[in-house]
C-alpha positions, -999 to +999 in steps of 0.1 A: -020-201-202-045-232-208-075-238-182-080-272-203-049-299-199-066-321-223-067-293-251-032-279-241-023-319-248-041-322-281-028-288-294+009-306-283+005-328-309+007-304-339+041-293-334+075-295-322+071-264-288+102-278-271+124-247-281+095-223-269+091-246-233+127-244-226+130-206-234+139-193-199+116-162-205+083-186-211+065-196-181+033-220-184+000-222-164-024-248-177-055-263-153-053-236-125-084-222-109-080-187-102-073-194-067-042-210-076-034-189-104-031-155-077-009-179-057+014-188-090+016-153-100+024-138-069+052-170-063+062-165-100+067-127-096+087-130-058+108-151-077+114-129-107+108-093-089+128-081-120+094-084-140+076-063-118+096-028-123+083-034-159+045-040-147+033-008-161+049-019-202+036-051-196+008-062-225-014-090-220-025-110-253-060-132-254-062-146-287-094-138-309-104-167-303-100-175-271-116-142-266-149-156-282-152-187-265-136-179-230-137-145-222-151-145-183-122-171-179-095-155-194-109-117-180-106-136-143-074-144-149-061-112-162-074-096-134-057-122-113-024-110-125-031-076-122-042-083-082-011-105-075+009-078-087-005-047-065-007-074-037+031-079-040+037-039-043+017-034-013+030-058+003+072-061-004+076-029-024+108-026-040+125-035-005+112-068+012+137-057+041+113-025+045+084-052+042+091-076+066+100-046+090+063-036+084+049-065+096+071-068+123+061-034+139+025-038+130+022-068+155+046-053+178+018-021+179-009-048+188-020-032+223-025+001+207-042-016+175-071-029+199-071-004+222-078+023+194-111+034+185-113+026+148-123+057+136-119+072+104-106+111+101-129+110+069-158+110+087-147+138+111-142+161+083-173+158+055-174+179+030-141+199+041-113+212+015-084+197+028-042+208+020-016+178+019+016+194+037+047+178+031+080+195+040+102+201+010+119+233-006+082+251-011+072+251+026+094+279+036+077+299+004+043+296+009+036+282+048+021+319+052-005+312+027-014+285+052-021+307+083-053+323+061-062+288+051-059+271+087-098+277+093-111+274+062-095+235+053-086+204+064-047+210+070-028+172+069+009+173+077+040+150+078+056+145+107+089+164+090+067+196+087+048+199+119+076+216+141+079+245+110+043+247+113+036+253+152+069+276+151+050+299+128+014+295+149-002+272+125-018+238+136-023+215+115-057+193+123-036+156+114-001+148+113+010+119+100+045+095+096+056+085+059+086+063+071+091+038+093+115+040+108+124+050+145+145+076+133+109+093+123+107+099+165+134+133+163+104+150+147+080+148+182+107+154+203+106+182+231+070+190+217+045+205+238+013+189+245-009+187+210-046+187+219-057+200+185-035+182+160-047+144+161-016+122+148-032+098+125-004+066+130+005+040+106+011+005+126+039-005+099+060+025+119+078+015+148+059+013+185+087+040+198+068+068+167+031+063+188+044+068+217+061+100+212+036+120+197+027+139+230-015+144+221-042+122+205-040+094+183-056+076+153-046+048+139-052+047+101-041+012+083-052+003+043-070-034+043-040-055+039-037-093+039-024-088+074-050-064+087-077-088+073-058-117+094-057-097+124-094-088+124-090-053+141-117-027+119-092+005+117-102+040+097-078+046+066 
């Protein structure tokens, strides 16, 4: 990476780098403003998504020098890598099928998006303890330690352990989806009205998911790209 062309010329002229440009691993940026370099990154990693399962081992050199004499521009663009690549894992994932899903659904839940108070379950809570509840093998063991802590914390649940909890008389304060898919929908069915659990609703999940929740509704989104573009303030 060169921000001067005329340097990255001059230093051409004191060798033979031919074998290095053609190397199918080495890929050159030279003259970009950082605006185009989050654009070439996030291009450059789309196209070679292999790069990003290694994000976390990846090690970024600055030269001593470089370091001396460029630092701001050269800290910019390391932090333009770093932001391409959590745009592109918030984004695509490690499925751009589940992706592109996501953003179909979120404009398909448009009406419900502006209709929505955007509220954050944050703010209804201050200063509360608060239990995550997800619904694997441990649930069965210890959901009667939750019963003494219903009144006492903020109880958040999946959508796969709410039935389990009402069964055994405890309601949770939020229940939320982790997929989306509309196979998600199985876990509201034939449930009575819920005035005291508030489902807190992530527009990347199918429209079919808010409508079956039978009780009230927020809808929690973090500030993607999309979201930005849409211009619809949401709690998260």
């Amino acid at each position: 990476m060169e921000k001067d062309p005329l340097l990255f010329k001059a230093a051409l002229s004191h060798g033979d780098f031919s074998r290095t440009f053609m190397h199918p691993g080495v890929e050159l940026f030279v003259g970009s403003s950082t605006d185009d370099l989050f654009f070439a990154f996030c291009n450059f990693f789309t196209l070679n998504p292999g790069i990003l399962e290694y994000s976390r081992s990846l090690k970024f050199i600055i030269m001593p020098a470089v370091h001396l004499v460029e630092n701001s521009t050269y800290g910019d663009a390391y932090r333009t890598i770093k932001n391409a690549m959590i745009h592109l894992f918030q984004h695509l994932g490690n499925d751009p099928y589940d992706a592109l899903l996501g953003v179909h659904q979120t404009i398909a839940n448009l009406l419900p998006l502006i209709e929505d108070p955007a509220s954050s379950p944050l703010k209804v809570f201050p200063r509360k303890a608060g239990i995550v509840i997800g619904a694997g093998p441990s649930l069965n063991k210890n959901i009667h330690l939750l019963k003494e802590a219903q009144n006492k914390a903020l109880l958040v649940a999946v959508d796969a352990a709410l039935k389990p909890l009402l069964n055994l008389g405890i309601q949770p304060h939020l229940v939320t989806n982790i997929e989306r898919t509309a196979a998600v929908n199985a876990f509201f069915v034939n449930l009575e009205r819920q005035d005291d659990t508030f489902f807190v609703f992530s527009p990347v999940a199918a429209p079919e998911t808010y409508r079956a929740f039978p009780g009230p509704k927020i809808i929690a989104q973090r500030y993607t790209t999309l979201m930005n573009w849409l211009d619809i303030p949401k709690g998260y």
